[in-house]
C-alpha positions as CSV (number, residue, x, y, z in Angstrom):
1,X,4.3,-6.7,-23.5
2,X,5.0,-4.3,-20.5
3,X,4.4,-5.0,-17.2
4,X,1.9,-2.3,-17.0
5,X,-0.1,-3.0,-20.5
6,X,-1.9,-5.8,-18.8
7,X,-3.6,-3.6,-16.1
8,X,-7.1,-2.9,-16.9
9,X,-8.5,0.4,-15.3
10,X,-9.6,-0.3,-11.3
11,X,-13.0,-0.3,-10.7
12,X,-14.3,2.7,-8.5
13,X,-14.7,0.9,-5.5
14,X,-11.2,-0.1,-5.4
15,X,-10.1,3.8,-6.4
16,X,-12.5,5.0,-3.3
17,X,-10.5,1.9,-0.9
18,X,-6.9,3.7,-2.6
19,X,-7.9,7.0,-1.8
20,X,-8.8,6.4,1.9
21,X,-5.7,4.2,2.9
22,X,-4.0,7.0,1.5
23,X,-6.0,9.3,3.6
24,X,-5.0,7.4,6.7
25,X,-1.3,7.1,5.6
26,X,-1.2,11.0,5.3
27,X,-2.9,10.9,8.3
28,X,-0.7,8.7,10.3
29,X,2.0,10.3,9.1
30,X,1.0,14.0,10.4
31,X,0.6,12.4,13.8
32,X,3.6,10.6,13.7
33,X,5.5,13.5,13.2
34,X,6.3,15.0,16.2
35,X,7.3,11.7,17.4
36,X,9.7,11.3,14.8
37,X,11.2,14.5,15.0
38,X,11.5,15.0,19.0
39,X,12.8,11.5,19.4
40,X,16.7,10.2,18.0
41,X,15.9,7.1,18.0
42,X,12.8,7.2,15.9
43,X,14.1,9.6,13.4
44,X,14.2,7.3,10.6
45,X,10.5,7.1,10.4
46,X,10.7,10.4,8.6
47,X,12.3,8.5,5.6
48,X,9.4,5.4,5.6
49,X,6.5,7.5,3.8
50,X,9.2,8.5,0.9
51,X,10.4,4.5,1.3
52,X,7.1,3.7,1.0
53,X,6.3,5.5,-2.2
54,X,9.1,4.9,-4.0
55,X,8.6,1.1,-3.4
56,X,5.0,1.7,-4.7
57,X,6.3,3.3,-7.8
58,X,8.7,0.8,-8.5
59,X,6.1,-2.2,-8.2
60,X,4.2,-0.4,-10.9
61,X,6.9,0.4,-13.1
62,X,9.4,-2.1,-13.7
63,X,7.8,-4.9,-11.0
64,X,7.1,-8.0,-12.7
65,X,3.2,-8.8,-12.8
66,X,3.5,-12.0,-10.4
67,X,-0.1,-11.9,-9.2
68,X,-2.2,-14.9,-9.0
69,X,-5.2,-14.8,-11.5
70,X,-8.0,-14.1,-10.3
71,X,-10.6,-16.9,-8.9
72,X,-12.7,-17.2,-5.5
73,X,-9.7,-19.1,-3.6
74,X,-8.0,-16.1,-4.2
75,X,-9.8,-13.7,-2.8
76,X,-11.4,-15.7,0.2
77,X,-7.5,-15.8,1.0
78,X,-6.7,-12.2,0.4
79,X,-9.6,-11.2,2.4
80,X,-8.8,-13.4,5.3
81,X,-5.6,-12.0,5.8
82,X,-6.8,-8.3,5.7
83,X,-9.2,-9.4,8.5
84,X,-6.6,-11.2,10.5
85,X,-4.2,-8.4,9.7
86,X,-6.5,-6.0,11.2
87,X,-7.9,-8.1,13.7
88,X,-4.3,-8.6,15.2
């Protein structure tokens, strides 16, 4: 068994929730851009979008499934970082 065979097809929600972080990434990234290329010592940000995709890629791919099953706990947990996350 592959690590990918046991991934089930995301529900449409979750694809919608995908599609706008990436929106925001993109869109970080466009505004970022200036900064990163007027500025030496930020320069390496140009690399962390291409970092950050390759990383994603290689979760997917040869990453080991890890992930706590799912139950309530779970995502009361999940959920209450993402809204301290974003509260901080």
């Amino acid at each position: 068994m592959t690590a990918t065979s046991s991934f089930h097809r995301p529900a449409p929600l979750i694809m919608a929730g995908l599609a706008l972080a990436a929106l925001l990434i993109i869109i970080r990234s466009v505004l970022l851009w200036p900064e990163w290329t007027g500025n030496p010592d930020l320069s390496h940000g140009l690399f962390m979008p291409v970092v950050f995709l390759l990383l994603l890629h290689e979760a997917r791919t040869r990453g080991t499934p890890r992930y706590l099953p799912p139950s309530r706990l779970a995502i009361a947990a999940t959920a209450s970082l993402v809204i301290g996350g974003i509260g901080l």
